[in-house]
C-alpha positions as CSV (number, residue, x, y, z in Angstrom):
1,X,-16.0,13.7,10.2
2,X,-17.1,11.0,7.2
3,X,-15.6,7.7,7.6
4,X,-17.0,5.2,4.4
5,X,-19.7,6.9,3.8
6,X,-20.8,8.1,7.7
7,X,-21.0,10.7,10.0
8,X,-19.1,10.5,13.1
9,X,-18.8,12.8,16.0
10,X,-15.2,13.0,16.0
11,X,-13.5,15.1,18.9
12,X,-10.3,16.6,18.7
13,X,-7.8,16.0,21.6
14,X,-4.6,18.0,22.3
15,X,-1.8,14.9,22.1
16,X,0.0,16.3,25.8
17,X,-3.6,15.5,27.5
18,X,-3.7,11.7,26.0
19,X,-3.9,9.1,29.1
20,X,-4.4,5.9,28.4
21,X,-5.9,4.3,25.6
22,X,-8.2,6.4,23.4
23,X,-10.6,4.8,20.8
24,X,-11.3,6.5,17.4
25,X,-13.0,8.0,16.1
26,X,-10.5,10.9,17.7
27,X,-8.4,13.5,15.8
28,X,-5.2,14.2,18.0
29,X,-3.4,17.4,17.5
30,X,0.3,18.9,18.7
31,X,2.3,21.5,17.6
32,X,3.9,20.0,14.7
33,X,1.3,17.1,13.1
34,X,-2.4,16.4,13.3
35,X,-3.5,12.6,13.7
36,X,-6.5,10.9,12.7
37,X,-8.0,8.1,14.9
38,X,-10.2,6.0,12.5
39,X,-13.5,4.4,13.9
40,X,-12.3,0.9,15.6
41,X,-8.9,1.9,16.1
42,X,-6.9,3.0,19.3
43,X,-4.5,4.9,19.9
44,X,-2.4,5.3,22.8
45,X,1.7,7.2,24.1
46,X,4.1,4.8,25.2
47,X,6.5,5.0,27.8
48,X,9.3,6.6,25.2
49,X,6.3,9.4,24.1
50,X,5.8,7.6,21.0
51,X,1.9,7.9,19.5
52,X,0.9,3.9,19.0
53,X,-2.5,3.0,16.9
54,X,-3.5,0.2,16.6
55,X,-5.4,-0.6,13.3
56,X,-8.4,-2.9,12.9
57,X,-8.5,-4.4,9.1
């Protein structure tokens, strides 16, 4: 993937195998949506399932 300008290996994850916290760059996919981890983010499932990133500005 490009991310400003630069080429990242960017692997893609199924979202029912995430454990833990995962950092970006990541794209996370499930049967209904696709999500993209940016470089310096993280992204983790909390305890109600929920998909949480956490965004560096």
């Amino acid at each position: 993937m490009i991310f400003d300008g630069e080429v990242h290996r960017t692997p893609v994850l199924r979202r029912a195998g995430l454990d833990g916290e995962l950092a970006g760059p990541a794209i996370v996919v499930e049967e209904t949506a696709t999500t993209v981890v940016p470089p310096g983010c993280l992204a983790s499932v909390d305890d109600n399932g929920f998909l949480i990133m956490k965004v560096n500005t």
